[in-house]
Backbone as CSV, one residue per row, in Angstrom:
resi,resn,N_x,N_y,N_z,CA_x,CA_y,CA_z,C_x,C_y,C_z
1,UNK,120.337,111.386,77.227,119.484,112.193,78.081,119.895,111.960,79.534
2,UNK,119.518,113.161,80.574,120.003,112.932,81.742,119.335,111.703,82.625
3,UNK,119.857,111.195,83.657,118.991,110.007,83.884,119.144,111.022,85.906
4,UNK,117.784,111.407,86.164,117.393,112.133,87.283,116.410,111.845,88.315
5,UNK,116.556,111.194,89.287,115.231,111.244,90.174,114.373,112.216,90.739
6,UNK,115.330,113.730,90.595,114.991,114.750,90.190,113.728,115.291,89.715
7,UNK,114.697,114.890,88.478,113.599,116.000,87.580,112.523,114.907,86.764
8,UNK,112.636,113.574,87.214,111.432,112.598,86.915,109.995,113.135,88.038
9,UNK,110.889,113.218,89.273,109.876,113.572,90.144,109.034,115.109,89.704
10,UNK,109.925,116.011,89.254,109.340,117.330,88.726,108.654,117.056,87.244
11,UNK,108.848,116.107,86.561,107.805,115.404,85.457,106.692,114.850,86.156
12,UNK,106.586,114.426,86.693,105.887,113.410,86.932,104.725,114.335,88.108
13,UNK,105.462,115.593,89.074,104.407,116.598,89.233,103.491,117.270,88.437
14,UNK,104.080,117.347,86.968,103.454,118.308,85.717,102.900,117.526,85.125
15,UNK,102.423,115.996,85.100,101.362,115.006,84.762,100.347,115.108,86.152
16,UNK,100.481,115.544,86.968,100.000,115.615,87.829,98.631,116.257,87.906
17,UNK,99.331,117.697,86.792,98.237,119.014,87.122,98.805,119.765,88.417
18,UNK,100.176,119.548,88.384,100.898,120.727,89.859,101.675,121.408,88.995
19,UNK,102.496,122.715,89.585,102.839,123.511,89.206,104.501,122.748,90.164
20,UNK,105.653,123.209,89.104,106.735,123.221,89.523,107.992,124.713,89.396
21,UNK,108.748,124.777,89.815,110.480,125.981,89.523,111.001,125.186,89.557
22,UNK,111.435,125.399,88.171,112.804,124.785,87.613,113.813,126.212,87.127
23,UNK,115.090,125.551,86.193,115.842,127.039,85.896,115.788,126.525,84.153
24,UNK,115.522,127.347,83.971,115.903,127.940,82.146,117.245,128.579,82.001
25,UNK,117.508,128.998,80.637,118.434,129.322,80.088,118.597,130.381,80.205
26,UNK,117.577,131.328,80.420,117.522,132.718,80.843,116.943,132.643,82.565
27,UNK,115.769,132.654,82.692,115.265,132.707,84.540,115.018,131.646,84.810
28,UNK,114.801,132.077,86.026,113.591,130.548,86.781,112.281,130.674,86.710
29,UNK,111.992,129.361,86.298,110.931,129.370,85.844,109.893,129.121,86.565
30,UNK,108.350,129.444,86.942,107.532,128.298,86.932,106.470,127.639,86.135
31,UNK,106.689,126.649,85.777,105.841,125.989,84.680,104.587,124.655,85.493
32,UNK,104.081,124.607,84.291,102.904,122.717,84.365,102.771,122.707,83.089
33,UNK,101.249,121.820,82.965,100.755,121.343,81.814,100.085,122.065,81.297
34,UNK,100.339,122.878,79.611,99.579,124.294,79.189,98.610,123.427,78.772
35,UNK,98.279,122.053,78.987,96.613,121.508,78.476,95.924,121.073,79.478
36,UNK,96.427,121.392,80.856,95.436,121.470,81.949,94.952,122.689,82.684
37,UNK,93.690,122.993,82.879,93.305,124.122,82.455,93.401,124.762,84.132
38,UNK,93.092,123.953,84.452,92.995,123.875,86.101,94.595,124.445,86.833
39,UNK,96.033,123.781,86.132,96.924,123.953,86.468,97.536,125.206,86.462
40,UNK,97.093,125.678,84.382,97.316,127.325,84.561,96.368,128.230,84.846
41,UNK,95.383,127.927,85.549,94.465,128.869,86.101,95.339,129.752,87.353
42,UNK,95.453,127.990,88.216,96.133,128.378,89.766,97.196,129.044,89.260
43,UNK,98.195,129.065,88.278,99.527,129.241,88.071,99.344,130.920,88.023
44,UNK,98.468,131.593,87.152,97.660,132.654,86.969,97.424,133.202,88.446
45,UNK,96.902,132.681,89.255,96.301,133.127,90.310,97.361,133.433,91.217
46,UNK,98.222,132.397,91.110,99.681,132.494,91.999,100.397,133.643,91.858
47,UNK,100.642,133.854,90.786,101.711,135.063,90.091,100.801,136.354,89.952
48,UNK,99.897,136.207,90.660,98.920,137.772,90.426,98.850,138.284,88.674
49,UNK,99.033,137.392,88.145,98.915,137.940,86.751,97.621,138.205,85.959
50,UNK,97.671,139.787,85.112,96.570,140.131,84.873,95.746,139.221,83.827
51,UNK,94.664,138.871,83.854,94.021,138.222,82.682,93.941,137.903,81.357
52,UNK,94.736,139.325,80.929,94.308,139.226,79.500,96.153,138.986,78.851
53,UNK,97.002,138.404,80.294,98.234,137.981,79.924,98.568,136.621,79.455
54,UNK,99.066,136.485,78.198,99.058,135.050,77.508,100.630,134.256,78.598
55,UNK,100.651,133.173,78.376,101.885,132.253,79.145,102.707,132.041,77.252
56,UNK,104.176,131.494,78.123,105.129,130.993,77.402,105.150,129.829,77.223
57,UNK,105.391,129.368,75.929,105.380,127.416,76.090,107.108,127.472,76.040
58,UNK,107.887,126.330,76.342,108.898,125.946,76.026,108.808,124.707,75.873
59,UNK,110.124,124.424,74.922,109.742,123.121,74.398,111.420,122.996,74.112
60,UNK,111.677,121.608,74.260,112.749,120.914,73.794,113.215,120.550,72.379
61,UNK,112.379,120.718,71.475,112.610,120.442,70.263,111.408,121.128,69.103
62,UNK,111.786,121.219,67.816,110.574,121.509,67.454,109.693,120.448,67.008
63,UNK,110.092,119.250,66.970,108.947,118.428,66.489,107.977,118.230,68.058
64,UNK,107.994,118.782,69.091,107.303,119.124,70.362,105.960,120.424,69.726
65,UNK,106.202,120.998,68.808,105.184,122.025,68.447,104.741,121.788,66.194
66,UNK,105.152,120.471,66.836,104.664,120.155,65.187,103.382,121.207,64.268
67,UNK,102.304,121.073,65.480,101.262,121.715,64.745,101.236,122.814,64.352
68,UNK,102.179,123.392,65.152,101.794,125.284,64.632,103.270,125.132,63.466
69,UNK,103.801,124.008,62.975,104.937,124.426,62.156,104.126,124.548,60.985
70,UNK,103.407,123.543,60.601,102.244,122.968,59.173,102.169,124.632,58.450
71,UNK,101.456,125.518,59.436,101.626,126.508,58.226,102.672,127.697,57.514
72,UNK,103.484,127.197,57.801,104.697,128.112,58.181,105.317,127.583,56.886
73,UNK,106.156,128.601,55.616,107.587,128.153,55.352,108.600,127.795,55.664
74,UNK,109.617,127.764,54.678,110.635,127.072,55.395,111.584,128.397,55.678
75,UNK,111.511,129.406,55.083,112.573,130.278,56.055,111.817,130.804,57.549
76,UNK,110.174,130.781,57.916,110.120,131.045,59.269,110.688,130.122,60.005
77,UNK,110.743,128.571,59.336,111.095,127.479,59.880,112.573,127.344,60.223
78,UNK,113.277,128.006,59.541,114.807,127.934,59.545,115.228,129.104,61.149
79,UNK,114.140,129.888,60.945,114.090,130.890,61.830,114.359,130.525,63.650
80,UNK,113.695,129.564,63.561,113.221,128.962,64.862,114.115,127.835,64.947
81,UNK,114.594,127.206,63.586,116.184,126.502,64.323,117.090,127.103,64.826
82,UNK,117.739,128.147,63.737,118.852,128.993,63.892,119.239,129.692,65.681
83,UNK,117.577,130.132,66.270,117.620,130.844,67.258,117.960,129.442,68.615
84,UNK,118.313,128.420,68.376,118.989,127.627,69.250,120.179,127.711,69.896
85,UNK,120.976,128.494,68.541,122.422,128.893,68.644,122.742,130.259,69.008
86,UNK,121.670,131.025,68.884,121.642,132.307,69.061,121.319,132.737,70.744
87,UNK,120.959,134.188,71.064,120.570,135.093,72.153,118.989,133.942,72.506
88,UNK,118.840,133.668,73.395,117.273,133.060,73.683,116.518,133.904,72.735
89,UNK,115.737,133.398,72.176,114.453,134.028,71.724,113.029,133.264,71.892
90,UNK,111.730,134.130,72.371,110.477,133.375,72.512,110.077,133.866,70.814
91,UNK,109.691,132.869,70.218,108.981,133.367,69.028,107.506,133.463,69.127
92,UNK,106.482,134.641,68.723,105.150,134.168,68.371,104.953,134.050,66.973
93,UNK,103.947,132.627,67.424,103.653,132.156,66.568,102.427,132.324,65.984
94,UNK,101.748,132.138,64.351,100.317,132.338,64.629,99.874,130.494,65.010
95,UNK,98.972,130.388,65.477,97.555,129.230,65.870,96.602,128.847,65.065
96,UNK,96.877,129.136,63.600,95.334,128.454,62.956,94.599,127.882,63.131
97,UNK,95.369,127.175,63.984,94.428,125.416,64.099,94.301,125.586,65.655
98,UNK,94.154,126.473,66.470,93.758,126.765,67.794,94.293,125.353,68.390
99,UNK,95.760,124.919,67.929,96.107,123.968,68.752,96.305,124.101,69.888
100,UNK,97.271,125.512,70.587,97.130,125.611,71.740,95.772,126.128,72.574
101,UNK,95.223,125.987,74.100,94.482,126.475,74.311,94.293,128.001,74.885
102,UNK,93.160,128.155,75.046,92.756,129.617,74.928,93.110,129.949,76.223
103,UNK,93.113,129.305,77.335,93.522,129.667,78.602,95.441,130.139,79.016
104,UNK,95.812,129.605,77.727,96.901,130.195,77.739,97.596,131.041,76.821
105,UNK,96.906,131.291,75.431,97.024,132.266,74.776,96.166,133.826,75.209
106,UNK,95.116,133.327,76.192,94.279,134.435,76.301,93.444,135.299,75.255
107,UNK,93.551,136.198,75.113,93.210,136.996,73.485,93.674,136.815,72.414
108,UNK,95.140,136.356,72.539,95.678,136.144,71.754,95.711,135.443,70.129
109,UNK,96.204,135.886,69.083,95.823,134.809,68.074,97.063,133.748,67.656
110,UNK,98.458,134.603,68.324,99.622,133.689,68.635,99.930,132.877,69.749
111,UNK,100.820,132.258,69.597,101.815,131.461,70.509,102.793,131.783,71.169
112,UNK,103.710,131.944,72.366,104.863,132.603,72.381,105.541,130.885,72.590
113,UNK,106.304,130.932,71.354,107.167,129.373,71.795,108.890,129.941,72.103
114,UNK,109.320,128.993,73.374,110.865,129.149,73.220,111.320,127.562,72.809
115,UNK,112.484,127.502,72.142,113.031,126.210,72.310,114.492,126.399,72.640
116,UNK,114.568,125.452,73.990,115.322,125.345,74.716,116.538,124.752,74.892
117,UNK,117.585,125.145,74.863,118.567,124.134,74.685,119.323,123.550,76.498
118,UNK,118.454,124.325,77.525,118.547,123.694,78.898,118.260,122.629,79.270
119,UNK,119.748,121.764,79.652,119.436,120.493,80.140,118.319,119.909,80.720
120,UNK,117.556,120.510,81.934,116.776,120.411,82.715,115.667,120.735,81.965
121,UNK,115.432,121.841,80.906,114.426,121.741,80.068,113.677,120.748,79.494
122,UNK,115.308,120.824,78.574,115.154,119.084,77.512,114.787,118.090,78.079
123,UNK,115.249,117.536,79.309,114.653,116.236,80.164,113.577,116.147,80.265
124,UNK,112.665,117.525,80.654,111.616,117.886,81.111,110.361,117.222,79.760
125,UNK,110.740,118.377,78.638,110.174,118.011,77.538,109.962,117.490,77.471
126,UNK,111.600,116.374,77.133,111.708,114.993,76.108,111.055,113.840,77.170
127,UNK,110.752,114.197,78.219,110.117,113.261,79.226,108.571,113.246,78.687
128,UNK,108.485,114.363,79.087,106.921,114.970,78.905,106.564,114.753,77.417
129,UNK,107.257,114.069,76.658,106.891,114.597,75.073,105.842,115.518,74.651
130,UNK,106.550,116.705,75.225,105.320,117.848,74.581,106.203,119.503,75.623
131,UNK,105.638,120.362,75.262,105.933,121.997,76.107,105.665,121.869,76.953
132,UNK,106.151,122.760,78.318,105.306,123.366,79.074,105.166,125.033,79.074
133,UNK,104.476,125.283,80.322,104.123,126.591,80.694,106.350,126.872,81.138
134,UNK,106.064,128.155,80.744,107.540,129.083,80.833,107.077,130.477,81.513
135,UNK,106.944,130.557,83.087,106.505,132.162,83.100,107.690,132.733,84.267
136,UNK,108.694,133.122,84.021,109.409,133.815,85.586,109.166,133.522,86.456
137,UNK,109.989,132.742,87.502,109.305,133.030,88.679,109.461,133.883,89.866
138,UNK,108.125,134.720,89.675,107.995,135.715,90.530,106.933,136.025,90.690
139,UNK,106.302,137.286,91.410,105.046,138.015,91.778,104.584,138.811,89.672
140,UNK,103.807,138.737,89.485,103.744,140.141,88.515,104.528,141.434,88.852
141,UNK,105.286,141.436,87.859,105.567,142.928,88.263,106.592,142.980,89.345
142,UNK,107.585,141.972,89.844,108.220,142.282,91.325,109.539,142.000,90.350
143,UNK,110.454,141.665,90.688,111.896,140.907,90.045,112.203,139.636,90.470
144,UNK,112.403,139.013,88.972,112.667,137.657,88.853,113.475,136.869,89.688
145,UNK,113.178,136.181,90.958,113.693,135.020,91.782,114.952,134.139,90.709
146,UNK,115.977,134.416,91.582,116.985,133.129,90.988,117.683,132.451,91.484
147,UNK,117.137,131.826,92.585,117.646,130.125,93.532,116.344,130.104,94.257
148,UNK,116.402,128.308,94.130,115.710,127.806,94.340,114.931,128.178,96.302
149,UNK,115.689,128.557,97.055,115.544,129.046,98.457,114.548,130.210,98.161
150,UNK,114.864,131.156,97.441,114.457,132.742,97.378,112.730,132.373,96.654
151,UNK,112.643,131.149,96.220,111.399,130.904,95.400,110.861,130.326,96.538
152,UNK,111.279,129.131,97.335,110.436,128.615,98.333,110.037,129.141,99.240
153,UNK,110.431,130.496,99.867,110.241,131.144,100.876,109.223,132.292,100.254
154,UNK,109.586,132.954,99.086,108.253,133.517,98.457,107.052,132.875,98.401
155,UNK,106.666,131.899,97.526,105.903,131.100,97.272,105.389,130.203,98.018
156,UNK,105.912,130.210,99.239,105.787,129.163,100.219,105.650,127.979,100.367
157,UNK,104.807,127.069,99.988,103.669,125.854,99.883,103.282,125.744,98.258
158,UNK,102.650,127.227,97.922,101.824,127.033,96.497,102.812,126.347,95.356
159,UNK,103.874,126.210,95.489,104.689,125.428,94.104,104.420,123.999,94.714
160,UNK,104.364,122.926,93.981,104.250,121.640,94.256,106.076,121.063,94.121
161,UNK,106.595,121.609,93.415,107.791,120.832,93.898,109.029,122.073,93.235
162,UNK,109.918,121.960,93.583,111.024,122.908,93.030,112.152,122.015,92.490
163,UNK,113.169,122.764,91.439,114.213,121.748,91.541,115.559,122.235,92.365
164,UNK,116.305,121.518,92.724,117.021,121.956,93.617,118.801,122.049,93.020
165,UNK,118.598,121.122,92.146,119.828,121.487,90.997,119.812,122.120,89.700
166,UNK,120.903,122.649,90.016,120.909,123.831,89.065,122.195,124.232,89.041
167,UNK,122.818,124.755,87.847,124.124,125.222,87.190,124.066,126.753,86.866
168,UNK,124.044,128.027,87.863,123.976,128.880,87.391,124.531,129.731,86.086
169,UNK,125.600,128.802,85.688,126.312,129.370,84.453,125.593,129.002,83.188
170,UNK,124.543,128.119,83.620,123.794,127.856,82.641,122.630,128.837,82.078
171,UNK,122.411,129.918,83.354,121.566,130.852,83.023,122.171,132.554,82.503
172,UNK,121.575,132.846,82.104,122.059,134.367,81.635,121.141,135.458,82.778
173,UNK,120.036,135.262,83.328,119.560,135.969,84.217,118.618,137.221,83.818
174,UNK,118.498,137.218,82.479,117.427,138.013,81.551,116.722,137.297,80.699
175,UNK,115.759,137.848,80.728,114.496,137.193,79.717,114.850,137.245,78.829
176,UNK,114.191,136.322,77.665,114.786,136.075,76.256,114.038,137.251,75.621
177,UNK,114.777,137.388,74.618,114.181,138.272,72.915,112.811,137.520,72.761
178,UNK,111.843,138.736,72.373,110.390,138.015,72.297,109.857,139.053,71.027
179,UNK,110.270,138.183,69.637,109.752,138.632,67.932,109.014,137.674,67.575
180,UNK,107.840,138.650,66.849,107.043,137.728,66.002,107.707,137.072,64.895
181,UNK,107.627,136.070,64.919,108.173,135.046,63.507,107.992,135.561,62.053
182,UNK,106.449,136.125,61.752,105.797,136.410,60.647,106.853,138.427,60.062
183,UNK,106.656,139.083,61.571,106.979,140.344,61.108,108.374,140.539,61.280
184,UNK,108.694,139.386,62.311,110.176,140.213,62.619,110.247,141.318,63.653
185,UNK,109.009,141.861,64.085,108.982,142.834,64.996,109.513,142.223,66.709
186,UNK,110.263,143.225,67.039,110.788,142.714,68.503,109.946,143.493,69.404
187,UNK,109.557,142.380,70.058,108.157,142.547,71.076,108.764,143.025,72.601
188,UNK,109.889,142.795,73.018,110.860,143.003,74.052,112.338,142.290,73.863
């Protein structure tokens, strides 16, 4: 694993209950803690996003979303390895067990999980042992910010910390494939 003062410091904001931009495999992101309720409220409030819009978890591994695997077979399960190697994909998931919370599914009765194979992700995660919030970073509705400058000068103050390294070849610069697991239907 990477060894970062970095991106300990951008962990260690998202134990915090602050909101950070980091880069994904597809955009930049801004994420926190999807079990502090307080964190994706503001995060919500920041991004002008409408209410009844659910957030993205990402996660470094799947034993990071153990709970929503329990009801699943093993070919949805194979599903959600395979797409490691593949085009990004967010899968939804269903929630039986209302493991995630409602403030970030919204109406929802799924999950949207990605798993990530971004360095800066994985650190993040495997630090955090657990997801975070995955939402673009940008306004609702404006186009997706991609360096870290173009986010601080938008956002001004309201991000608690940004990261400042980053490998653009690491990103593709489009949002991932977003199919339900169960139907197979491609959601975008």
């Amino acid at each position: 694993m990477l060894q970062n003062n970095e991106y300990d410091q951008a962990a260690q904001t998202i134990k915090m209950g602050s909101l950070i931009a980091y880069p994904t495999e597809t955009l930049w992101g801004i994420g926190c803690d999807p079990w502090n309720e307080h964190a994706v409220n503001r995060l919500a409030l920041l991004k002008k996003r409408p209410h009844h819009k659910g957030f993205i978890l990402i996660a470094s591994a799947l034993s990071q979303i153990q709970a929503l695997l329990a009801p699943l077979n093993s070919e949805c399960i194979q599903r959600l390895q395979s797409s490691y190697d593949n085009k990004p994909t967010t899968w939804l998931l269903p929630d039986t067990t209302e493991w995630v919370p409602r403030w970030v599914k919204k109406e929802h009765s799924t999950v949207a999980i990605r798993i990530s194979p971004h360095s800066i992700v994985k650190y993040l995660c495997q630090t955090l042992n657990q997801p975070i919030i995955s939402t673009s970073a940008n306004y609702h509705g404006q186009p997706p910010l991609n360096h870290p400058s173009e986010i601080a000068q938008t956002f001004d103050k309201n991000i608690d910390y940004i990261i400042n390294q980053y490998n653009p070849l690491e990103e593709t610069k489009q949002p991932s494939l977003m199919i339900d697991l169960l139907t197979l239907q491609q959601i975008r």
